[in-house]
C-alpha positions in Angstrom: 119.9 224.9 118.8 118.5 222.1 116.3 116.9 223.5 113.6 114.4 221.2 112.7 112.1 221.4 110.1 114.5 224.0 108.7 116.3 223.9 105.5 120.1 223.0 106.2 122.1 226.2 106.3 124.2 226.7 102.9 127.3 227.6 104.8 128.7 228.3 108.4 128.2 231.7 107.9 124.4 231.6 107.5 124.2 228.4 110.0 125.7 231.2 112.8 122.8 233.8 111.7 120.1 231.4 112.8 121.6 231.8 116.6 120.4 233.9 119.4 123.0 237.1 119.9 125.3 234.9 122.7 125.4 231.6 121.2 127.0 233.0 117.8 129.4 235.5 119.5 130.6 232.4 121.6 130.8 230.3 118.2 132.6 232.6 116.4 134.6 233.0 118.8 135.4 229.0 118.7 135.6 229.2 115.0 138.4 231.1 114.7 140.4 229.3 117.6 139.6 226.3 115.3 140.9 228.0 112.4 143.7 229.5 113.8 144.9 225.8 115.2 143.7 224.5 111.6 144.9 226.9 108.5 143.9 225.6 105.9 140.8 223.7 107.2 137.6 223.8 105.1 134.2 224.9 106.7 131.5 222.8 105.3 127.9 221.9 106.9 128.1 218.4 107.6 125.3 216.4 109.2 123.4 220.0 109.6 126.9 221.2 112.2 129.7 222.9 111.1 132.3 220.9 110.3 136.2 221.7 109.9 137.8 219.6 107.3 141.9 218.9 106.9 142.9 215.5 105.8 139.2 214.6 106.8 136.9 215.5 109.3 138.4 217.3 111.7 136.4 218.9 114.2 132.2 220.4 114.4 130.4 222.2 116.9 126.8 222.5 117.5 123.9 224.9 119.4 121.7 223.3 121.4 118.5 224.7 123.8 120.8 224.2 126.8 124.3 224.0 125.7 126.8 224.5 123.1 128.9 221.4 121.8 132.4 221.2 120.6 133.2 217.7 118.9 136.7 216.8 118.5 134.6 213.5 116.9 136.8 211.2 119.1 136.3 210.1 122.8 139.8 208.8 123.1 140.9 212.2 122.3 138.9 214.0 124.8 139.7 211.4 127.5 143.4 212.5 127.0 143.6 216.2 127.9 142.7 216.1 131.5 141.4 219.9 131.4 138.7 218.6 129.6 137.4 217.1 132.6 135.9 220.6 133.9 133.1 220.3 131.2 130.4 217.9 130.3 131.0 215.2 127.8 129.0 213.1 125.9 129.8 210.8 123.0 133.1 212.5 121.5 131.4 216.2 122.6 132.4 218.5 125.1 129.9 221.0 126.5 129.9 224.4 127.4 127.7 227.5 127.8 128.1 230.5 126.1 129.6 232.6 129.4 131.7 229.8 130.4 133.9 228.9 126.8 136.6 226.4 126.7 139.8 227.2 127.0 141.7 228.6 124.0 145.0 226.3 124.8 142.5 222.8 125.3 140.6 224.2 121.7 144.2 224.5 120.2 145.8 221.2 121.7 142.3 219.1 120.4 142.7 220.5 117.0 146.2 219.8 116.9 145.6 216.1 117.7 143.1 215.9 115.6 144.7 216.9 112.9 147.8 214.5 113.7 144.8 211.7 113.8 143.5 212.5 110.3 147.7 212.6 109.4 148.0 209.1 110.8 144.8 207.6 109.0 145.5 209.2 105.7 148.5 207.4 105.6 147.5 203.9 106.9 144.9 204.1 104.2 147.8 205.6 101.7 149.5 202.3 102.1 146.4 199.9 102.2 145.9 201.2 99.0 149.6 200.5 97.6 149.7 197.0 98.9 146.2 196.6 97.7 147.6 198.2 94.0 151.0 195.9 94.2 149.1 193.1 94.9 146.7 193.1 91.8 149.2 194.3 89.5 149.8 191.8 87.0 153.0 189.6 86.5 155.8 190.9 83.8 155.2 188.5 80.6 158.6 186.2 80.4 161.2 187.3 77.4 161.9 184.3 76.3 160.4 182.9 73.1 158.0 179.9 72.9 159.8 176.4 71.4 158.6 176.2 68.2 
């Protein structure tokens, strides 16, 4: 659920306490799927949700009064795994409730993406920043000696 008027949780760990029994246990459950699709990812709180980083974000999930969110933060990417159909969506989130998780295997194949996604980024902007670096790179001075 939003926690308004709260201070931001420090880390995932405490962000999880705040929830009633059901929420976390279905949360924790989704954080280590993430995790296990992701080793290596960082937990941070980003934008009061935890937030997997690898290579960027990578993937957050929320509470909410009526639901809990998963967001692969990309629409595309939910519009391309046709199991994700069986569950609410809104805006690059996919919606569940605690009883009725999604599916280990769709968790694992969004992460996966995701993580190719943040790949494929890194290294567009890897080699905007070379060609932007080659570009301003100043000329070699000519050898030869001025006429005198």
């Amino acid at each position: 659920m939003p926690m308004r008027g709260i201070p931001v949780a420090k880390d995932v760990e405490h962000w999880l306490s705040r929830l009633e029994p059901e929420q976390r246990a279905a949360l924790e459950k989704l954080r280590a799927q993430i995790l296990k699709a992701a080793p290596g990812a960082e937990e941070v709180i980003s934008y009061g949700q935890p937030t997997f980083k690898l290579h960027g974000h990578l993937v957050a999930f929320g509470a909410f009064k009526k639901h809990l969110s998963f967001f692969p933060m990309s629409s595309t990417l939910i519009r391309k795994f046709p199991e994700a159909a069986a569950f609410a969506t809104s805006s690059g989130t996919l919606q569940f409730q605690p009883d009725k998780p999604i599916p280990a295997a769709l968790i694992a194949k969004m992460v996966k993406a995701r993580i190719a996604q943040n790949l494929e980024t890194a290294d567009e902007r890897a080699a905007s920043a070379a060609k932007k670096r080659a570009a301003a790179k100043p000329r070699p001075k000519s050898k030869t000696k001025p006429k005198s």
